[in-house]
GUVEX-737029 format. One record per residue (C-alpha): chain; x, y, z; residue number from 1; residue in one letter. Coordinates in nm, 3 decimals, padded with zeros to 5 digits. Each point is the difference from the previous one (the first is absolute). Layout:
BEGIN
("A" (X Y Z) NUM "A")
...
! end
This chain:
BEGIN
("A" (24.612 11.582 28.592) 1 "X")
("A" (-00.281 -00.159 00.211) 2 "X")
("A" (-00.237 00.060 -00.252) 3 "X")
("A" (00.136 -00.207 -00.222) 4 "X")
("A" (-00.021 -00.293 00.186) 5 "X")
("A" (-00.362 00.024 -00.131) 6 "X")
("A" (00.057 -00.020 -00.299) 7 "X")
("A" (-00.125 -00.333 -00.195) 8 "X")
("A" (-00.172 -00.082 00.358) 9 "X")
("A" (-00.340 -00.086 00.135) 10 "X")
("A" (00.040 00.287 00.183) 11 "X")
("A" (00.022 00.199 -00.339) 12 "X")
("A" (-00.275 -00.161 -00.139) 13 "X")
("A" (-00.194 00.118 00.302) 14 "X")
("A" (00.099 00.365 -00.072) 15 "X")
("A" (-00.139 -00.020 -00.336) 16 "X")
("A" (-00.318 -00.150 00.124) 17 "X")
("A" (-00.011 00.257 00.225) 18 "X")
("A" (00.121 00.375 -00.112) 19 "X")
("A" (-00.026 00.143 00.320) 20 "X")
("A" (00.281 -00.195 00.155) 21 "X")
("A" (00.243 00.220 -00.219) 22 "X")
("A" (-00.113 00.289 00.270) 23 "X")
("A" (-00.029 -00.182 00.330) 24 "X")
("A" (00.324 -00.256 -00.062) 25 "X")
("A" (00.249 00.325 00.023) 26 "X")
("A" (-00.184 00.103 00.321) 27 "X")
("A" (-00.041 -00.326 00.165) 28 "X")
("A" (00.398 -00.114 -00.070) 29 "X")
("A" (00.089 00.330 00.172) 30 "X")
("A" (-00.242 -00.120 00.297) 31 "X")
("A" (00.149 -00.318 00.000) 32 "X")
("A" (00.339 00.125 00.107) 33 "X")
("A" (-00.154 00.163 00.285) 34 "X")
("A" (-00.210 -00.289 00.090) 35 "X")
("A" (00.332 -00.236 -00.006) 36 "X")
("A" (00.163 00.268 00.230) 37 "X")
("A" (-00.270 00.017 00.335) 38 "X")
("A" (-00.056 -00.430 -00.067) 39 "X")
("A" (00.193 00.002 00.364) 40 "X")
("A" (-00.238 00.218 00.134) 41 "X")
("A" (-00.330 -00.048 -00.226) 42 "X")
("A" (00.025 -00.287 -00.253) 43 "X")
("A" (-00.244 00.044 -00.262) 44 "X")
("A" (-00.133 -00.276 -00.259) 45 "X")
("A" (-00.217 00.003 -00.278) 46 "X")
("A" (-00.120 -00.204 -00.226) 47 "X")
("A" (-00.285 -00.161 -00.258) 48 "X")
("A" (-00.334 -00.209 00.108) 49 "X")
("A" (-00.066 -00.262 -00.297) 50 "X")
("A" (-00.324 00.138 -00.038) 51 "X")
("A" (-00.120 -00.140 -00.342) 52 "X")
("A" (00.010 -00.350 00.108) 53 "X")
("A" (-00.217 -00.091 00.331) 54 "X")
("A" (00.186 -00.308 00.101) 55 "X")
("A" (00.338 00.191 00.002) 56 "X")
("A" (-00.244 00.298 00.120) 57 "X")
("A" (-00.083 -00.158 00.294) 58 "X")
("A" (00.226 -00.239 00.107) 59 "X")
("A" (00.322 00.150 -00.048) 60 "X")
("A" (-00.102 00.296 00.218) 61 "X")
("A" (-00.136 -00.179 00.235) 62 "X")
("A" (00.322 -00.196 00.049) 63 "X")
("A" (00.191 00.330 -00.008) 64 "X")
("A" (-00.214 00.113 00.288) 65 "X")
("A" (00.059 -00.370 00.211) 66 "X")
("A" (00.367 00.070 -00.079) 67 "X")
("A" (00.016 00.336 00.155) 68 "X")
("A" (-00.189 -00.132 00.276) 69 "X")
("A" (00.162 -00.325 00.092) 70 "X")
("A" (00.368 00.151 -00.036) 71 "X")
("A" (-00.035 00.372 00.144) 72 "X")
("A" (00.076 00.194 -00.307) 73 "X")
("A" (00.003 00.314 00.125) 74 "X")
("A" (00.054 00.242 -00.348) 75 "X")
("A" (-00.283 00.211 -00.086) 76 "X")
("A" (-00.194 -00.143 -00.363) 77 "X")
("A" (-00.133 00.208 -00.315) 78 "X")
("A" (-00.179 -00.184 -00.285) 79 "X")
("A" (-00.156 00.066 -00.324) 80 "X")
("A" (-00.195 -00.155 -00.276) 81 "X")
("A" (00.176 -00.064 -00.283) 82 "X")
("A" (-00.376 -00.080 -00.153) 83 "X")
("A" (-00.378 00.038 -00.001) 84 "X")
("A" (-00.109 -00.235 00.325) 85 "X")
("A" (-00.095 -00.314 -00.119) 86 "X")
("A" (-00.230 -00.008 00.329) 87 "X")
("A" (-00.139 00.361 00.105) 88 "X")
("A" (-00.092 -00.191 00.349) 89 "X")
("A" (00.313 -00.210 00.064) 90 "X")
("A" (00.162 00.385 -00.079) 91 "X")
("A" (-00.191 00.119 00.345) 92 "X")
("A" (00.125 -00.253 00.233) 93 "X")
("A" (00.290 00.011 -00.097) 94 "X")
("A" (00.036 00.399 00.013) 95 "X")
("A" (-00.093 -00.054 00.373) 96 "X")
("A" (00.320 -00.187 00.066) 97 "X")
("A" (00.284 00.231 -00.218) 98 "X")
("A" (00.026 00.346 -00.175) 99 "X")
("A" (-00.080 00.001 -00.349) 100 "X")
("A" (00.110 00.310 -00.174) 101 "X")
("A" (-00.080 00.099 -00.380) 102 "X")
("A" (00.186 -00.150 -00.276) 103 "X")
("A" (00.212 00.294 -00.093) 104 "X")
("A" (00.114 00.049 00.295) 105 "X")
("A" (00.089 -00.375 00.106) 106 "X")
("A" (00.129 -00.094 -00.342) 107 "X")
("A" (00.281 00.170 -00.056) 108 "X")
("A" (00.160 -00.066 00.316) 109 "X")
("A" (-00.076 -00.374 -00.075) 110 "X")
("A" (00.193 00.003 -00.346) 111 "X")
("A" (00.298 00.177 00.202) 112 "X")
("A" (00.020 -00.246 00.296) 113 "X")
("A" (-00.043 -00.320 -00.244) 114 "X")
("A" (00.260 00.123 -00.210) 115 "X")
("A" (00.252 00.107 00.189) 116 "X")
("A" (00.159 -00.290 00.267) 117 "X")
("A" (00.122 00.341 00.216) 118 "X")
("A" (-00.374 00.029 00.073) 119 "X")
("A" (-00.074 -00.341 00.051) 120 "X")
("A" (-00.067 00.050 00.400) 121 "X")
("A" (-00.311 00.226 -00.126) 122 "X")
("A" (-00.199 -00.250 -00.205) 123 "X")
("A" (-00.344 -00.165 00.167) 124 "X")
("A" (00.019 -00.312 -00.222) 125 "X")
("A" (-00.075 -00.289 00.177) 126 "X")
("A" (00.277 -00.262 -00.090) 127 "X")
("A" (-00.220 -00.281 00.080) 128 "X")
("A" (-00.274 00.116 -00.274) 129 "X")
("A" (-00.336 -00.192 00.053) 130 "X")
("A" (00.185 -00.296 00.169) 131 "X")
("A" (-00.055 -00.060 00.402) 132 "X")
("A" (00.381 -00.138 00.045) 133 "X")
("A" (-00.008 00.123 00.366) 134 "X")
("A" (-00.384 -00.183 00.065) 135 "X")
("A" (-00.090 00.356 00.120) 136 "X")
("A" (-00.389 -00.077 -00.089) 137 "X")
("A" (-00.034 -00.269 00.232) 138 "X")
("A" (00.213 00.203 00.267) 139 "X")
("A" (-00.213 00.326 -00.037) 140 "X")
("A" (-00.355 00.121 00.003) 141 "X")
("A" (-00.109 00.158 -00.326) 142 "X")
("A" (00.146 00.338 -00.095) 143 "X")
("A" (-00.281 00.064 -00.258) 144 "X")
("A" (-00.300 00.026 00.120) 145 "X")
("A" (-00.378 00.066 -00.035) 146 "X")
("A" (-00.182 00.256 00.270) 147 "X")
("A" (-00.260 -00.126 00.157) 148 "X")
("A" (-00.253 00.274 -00.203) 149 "X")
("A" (00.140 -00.186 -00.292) 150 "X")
("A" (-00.084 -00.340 00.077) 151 "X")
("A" (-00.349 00.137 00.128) 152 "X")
("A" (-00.009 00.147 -00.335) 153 "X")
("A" (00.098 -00.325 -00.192) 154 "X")
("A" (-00.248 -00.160 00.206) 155 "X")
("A" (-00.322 00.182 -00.087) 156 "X")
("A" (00.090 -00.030 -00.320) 157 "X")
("A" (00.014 -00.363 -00.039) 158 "X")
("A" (-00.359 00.051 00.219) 159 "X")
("A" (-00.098 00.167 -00.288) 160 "X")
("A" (00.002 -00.247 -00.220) 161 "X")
("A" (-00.135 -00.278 00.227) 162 "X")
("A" (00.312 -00.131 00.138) 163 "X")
("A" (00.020 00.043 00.353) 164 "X")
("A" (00.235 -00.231 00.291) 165 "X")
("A" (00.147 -00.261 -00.230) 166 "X")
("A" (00.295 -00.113 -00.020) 167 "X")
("A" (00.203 00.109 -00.320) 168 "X")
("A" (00.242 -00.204 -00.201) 169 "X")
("A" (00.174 00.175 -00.333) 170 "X")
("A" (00.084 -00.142 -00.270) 171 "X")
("A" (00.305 00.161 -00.254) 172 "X")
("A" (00.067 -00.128 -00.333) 173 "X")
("A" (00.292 00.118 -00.217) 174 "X")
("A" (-00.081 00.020 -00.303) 175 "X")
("A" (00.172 00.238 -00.276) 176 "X")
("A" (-00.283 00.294 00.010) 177 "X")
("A" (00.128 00.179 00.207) 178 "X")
("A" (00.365 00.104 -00.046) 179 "X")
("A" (-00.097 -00.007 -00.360) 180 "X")
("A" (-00.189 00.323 00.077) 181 "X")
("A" (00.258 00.126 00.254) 182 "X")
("A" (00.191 00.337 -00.141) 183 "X")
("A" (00.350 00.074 00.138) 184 "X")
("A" (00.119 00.320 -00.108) 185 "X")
("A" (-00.269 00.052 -00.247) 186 "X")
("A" (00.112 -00.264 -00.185) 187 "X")
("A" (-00.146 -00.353 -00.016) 188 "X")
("A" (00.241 -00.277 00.070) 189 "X")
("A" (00.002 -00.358 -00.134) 190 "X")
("A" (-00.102 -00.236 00.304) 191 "X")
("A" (-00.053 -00.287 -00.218) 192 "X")
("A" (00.359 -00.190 00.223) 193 "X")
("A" (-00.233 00.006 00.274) 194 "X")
("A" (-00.270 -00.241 -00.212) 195 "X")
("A" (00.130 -00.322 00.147) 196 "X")
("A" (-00.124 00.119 00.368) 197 "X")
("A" (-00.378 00.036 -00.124) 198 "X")
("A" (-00.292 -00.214 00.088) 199 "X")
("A" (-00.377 -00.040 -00.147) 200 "X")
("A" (-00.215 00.110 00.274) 201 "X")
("A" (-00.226 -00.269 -00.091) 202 "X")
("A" (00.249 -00.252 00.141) 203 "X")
("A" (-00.103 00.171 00.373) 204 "X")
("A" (-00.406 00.011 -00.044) 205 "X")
("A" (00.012 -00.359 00.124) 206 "X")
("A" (00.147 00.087 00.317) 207 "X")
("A" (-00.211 00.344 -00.027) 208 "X")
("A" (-00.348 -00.180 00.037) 209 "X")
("A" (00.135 -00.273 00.263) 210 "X")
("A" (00.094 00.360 00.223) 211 "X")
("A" (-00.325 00.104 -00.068) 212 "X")
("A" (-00.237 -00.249 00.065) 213 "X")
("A" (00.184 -00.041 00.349) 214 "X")
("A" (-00.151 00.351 00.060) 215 "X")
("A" (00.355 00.254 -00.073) 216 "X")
("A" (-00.041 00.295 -00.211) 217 "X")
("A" (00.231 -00.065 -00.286) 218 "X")
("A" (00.143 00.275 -00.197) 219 "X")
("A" (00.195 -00.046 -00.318) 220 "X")
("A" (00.242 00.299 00.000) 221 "X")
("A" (00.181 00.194 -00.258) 222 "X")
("A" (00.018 00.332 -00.132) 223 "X")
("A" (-00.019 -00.047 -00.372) 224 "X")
("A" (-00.073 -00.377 -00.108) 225 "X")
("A" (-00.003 -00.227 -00.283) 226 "X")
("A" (-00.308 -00.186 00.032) 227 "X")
("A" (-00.328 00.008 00.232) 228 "X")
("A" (-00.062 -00.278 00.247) 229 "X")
("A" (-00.241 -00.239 -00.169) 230 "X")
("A" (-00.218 -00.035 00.357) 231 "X")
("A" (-00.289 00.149 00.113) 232 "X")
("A" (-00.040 -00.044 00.402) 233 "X")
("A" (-00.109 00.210 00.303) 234 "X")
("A" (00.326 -00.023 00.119) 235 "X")
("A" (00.215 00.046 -00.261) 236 "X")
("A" (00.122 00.367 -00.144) 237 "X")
("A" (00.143 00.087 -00.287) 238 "X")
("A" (00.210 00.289 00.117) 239 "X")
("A" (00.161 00.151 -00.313) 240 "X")
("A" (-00.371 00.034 -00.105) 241 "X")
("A" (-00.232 00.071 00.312) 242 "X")
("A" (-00.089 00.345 00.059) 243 "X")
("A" (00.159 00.059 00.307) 244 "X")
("A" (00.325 -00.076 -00.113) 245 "X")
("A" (00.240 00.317 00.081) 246 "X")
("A" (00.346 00.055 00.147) 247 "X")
("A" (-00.099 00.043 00.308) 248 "X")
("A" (-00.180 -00.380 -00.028) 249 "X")
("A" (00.328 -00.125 -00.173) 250 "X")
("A" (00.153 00.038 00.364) 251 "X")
("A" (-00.306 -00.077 00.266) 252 "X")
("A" (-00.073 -00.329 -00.177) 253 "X")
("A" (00.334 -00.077 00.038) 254 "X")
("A" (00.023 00.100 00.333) 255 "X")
("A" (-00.323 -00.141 00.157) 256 "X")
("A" (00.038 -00.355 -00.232) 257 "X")
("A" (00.052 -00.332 00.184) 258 "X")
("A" (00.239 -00.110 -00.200) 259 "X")
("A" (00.101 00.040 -00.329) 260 "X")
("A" (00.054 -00.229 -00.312) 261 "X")
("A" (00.286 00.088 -00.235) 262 "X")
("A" (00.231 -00.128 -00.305) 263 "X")
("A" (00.236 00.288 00.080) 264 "X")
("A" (-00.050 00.337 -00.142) 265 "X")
("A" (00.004 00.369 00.124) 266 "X")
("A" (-00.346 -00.002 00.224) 267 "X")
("A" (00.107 -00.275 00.222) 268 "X")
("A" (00.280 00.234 00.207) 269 "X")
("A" (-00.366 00.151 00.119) 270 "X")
("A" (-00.013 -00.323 00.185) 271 "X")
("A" (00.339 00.015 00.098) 272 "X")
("A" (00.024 00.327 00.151) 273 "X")
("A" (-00.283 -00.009 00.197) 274 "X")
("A" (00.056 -00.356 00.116) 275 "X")
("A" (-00.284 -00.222 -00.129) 276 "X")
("A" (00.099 -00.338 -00.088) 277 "X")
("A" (00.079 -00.128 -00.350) 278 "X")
("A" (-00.047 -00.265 -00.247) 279 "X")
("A" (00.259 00.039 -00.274) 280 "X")
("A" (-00.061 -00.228 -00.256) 281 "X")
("A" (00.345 -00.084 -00.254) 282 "X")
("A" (00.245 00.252 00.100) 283 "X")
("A" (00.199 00.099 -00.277) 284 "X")
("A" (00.247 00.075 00.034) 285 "X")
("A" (00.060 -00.327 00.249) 286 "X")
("A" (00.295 00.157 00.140) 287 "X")
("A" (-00.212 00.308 00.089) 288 "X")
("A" (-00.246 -00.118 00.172) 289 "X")
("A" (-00.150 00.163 00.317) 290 "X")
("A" (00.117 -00.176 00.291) 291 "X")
("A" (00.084 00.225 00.254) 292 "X")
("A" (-00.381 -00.029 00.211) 293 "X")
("A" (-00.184 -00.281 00.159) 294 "X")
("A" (-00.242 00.162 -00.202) 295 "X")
("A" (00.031 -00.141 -00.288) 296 "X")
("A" (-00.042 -00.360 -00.155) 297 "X")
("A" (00.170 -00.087 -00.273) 298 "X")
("A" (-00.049 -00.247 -00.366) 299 "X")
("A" (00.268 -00.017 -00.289) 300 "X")
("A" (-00.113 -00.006 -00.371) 301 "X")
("A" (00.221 -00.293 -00.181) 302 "X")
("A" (00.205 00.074 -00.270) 303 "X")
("A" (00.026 -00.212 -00.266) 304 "X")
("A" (00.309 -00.049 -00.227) 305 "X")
("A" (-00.078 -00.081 -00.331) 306 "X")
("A" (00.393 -00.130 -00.034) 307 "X")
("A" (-00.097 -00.265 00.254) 308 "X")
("A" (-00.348 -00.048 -00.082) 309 "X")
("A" (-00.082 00.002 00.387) 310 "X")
("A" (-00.033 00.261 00.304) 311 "X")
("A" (00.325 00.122 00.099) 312 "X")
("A" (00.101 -00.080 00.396) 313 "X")
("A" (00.018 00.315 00.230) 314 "X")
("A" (00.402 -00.023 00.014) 315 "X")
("A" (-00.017 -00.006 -00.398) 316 "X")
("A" (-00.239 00.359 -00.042) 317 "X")
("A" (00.332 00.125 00.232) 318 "X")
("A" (00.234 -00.165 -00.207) 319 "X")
("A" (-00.090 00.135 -00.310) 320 "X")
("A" (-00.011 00.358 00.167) 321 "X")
("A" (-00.390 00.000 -00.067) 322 "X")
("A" (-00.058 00.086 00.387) 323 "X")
("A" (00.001 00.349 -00.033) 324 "X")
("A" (-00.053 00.076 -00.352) 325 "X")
("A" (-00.315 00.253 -00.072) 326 "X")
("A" (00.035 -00.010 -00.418) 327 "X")
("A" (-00.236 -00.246 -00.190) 328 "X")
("A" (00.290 -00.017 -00.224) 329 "X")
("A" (00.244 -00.151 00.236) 330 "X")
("A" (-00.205 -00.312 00.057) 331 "X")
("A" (-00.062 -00.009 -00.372) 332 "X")
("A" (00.346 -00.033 -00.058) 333 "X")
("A" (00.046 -00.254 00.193) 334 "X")
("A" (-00.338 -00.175 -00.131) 335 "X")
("A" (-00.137 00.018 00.345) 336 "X")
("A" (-00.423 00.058 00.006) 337 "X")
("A" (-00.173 00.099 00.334) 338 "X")
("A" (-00.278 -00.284 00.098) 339 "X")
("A" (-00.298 00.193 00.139) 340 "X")
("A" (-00.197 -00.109 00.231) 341 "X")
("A" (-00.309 -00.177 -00.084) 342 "X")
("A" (-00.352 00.123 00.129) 343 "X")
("A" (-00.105 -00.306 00.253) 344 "X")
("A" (00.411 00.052 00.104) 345 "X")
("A" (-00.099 00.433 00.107) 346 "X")
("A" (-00.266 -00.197 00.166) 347 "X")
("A" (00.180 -00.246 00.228) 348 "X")
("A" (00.265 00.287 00.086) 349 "X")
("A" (-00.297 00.203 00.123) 350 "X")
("A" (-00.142 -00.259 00.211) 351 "X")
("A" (00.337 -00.006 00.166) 352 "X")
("A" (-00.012 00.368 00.016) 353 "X")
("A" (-00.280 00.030 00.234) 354 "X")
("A" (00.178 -00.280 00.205) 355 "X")
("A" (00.325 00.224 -00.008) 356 "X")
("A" (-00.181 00.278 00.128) 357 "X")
("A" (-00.144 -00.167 00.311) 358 "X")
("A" (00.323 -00.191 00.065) 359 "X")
("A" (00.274 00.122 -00.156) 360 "X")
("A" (00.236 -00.213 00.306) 361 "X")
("A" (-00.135 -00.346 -00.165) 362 "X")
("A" (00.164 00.098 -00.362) 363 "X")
("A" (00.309 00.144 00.149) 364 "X")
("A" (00.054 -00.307 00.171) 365 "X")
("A" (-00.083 -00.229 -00.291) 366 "X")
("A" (00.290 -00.230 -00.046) 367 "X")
("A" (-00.021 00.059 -00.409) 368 "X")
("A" (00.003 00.315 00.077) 369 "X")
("A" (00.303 00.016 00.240) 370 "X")
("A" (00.189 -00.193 -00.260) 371 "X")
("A" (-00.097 00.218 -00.265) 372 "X")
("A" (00.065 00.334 00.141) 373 "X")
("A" (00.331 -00.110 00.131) 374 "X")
("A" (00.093 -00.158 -00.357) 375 "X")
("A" (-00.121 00.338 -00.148) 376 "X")
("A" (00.214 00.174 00.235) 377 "X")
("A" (00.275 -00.190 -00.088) 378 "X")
("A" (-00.029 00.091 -00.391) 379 "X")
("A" (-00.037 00.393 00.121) 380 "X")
("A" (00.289 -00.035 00.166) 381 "X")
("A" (00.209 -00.145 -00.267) 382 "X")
("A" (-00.160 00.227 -00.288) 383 "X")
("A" (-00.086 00.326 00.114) 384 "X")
("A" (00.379 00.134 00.084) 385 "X")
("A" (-00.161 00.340 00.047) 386 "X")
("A" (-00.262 -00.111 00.259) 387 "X")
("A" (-00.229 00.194 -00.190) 388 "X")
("A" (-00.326 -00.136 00.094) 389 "X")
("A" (-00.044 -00.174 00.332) 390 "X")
("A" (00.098 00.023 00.347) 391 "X")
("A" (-00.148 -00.278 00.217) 392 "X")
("A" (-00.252 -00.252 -00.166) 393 "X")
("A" (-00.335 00.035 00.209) 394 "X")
("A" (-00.249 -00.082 -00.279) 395 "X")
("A" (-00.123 -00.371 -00.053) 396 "X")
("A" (-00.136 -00.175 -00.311) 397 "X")
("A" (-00.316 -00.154 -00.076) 398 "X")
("A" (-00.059 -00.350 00.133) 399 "X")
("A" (-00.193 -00.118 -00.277) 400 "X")
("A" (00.303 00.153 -00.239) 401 "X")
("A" (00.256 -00.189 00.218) 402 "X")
("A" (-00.174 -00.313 00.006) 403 "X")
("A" (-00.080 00.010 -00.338) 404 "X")
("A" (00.339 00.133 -00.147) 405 "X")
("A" (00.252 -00.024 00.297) 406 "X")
("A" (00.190 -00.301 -00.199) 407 "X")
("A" (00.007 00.097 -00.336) 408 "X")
("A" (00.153 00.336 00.060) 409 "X")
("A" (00.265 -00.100 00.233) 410 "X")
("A" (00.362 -00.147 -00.057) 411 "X")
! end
């Protein structure tokens, strides 16, 4: 009879994707029922790693690890990949930290405690997911980590290839190049809902060169790309096609950069989990944004309505439950286009990023910005009934955005 709660499932889909379960499942759900019985004495979890996407890679165990920490969890952890590593190197740190065992062992024990609420105490999932509700990165040191061999190792080769001691700033474009080469399951999915959230890296070469010339290394990130950067500099890299790019780069740059320079994709929880500050340029979803960090400074993309032939007030994208809505479709329904930002506007918000990085205290204490936050804070409140994604607000916004946009967007 258990069985055949299966049936018609994910979970079943997942046995015919792979065979093997129809061996392990009977041996694991007889395991189970022992595992369930010592919880008093030994209480057991296991669970997946989202290892086919790096941002959920990363971040979400690196939360699950500040959770543990910060509240005492005391059960012992098994995980598993559910996929090929999207990030051989991220893989190593994070194997450091918890036990990863193989994929036919930890998967059918996952299917079994996901499906069945009687097992519910033996599940790792994080119920936070990539969100920092509890502001656990500001409260801990990083849990992820680079050795010092490593960064010695990242080091020479940057040495290599005549950059040595400068200062790094990264740069991370989304574009649609990459998740439309990303394979789940061996089968390729449709990411084309996600198309509204992409940027033309040539919008950011303005604020690229300004970097530059001021003497920082500038990297323009990515693992597979639309377009080249249309710059040539001593300063500047073109990391998706420099020959040192690798996984094990992915991570150092990342880790070593002064800051980095974002309009939100998978890359930038690099920056978040091992603390470097943040320029996140449109956050879309607005109601998602990271604000959990003094770490990072904040600009909103305006969204037009073609209804009211004019940008829609920050109470309105709540209003017409566009805060938290991922799908391209949903804001074409409601004949609502995303503004990007325009390249002398990535500009300005840099400036104020290396301002924000040297005084972080002057933002915060902004007036605008007080206002803002709190106003923000106030929609959160009144929208997000779950309390899905934010704890305390610690981030700040851009100056130049404030000044520039702080009346148009309010009540």
């Amino acid at each position: 009879m258990i069985f055949l709660k299966f049936k018609n499932s994910k979970e079943f889909e997942k046995i015919k994707t792979y065979p093997i379960l129809i061996i392990t499942l009977p041996v694991a759900l007889i395991i189970s029922f022992f595992i369930f019985v010592i919880r008093p004495f030994f209480h057991l979890k296991i669970g997946l790693l989202h290892s086919d996407r790096i941002g959920h890679f990363a971040l979400n165990t690196e939360l699950h690890l500040c959770e543990k920490t910060y509240f005492k969890k005391k059960s012992i952890e098994l995980f598993y990949y559910p996929t090929k590593l999207c990030n051989s190197q991220l893989g190593k740190l994070i194997e450091r930290k918890i036990i990863v065992v193989p994929k036919f062992i930890g998967r059918p024990f996952d299917l079994i405690f996901r499906k069945l609420d009687i097992f519910k105490a033996h599940r790792t999932r994080i119920d936070t997911g990539d969100y920092d509700v509890h502001n656990l990165i500001d409260k801990l040191p990083k849990q992820l980590t680079l050795s010092k061999e490593e960064i010695i190792k990242g080091k020479k080769i940057l040495e290599k290839f005549g950059f040595k001691n400068k200062k790094m700033v990264l740069f991370i474009v989304r574009d649609e190049a990459y998740l439309a080469n990303t394979k789940k399951s061996n089968i390729k999915r449709n990411f084309k809902y996600h198309n509204h959230r992409d940027d033309e890296v040539r919008n950011y070469e303005s604020a690229m060169i300004y970097l530059a010339k001021k003497g920082y290394l500038v990297c323009r990130m990515g693992k597979k790309v639309k377009n080249k950067i249309n710059i040539k500099h001593k300063n500047i890299i073109d990391y998706p096609f420099c020959k040192f790019k690798s996984d094990f780069m992915d991570v150092f740059l990342a880790h070593q950069c002064y800051f980095g320079v974002t309009n939100l994709t998978g890359y930038d929880a690099l920056f978040v989990i091992f603390r470097r500050p943040m320029l996140c340029l449109g956050s879309l979803p607005i109601g998602c944004m990271y604000t959990s960090s003094k770490n990072y400074l904040n600009t909103l993309y305006h969204h037009y309505s073609s209804s009211l032939k004019r940008n829609l007030k920050l109470k309105e994208i709540f209003e017409m439950g566009l805060a938290f809505s991922f799908r391209k479709n949903e804001f074409d329904k409601k004949k609502v286009k995303i503004i990007k930002f325009k390249s002398h506007e990535i500009k300005e918000y840099t400036k104020d990023m290396l301002q924000f990085v040297l005084s972080k205290s002057l933002f915060r204490q902004n007036n605008l910005n007080k206002k803002l936050n709190l106003y923000y804070k106030e929609l959160i409140n009144k929208y997000d009934q779950n309390r899905s994604y934010h704890g305390k607000i610690n981030s700040s916004f851009s100056i130049y955005f404030m000044k520039k946009n702080f009346k148009t967007i309010l009540k």
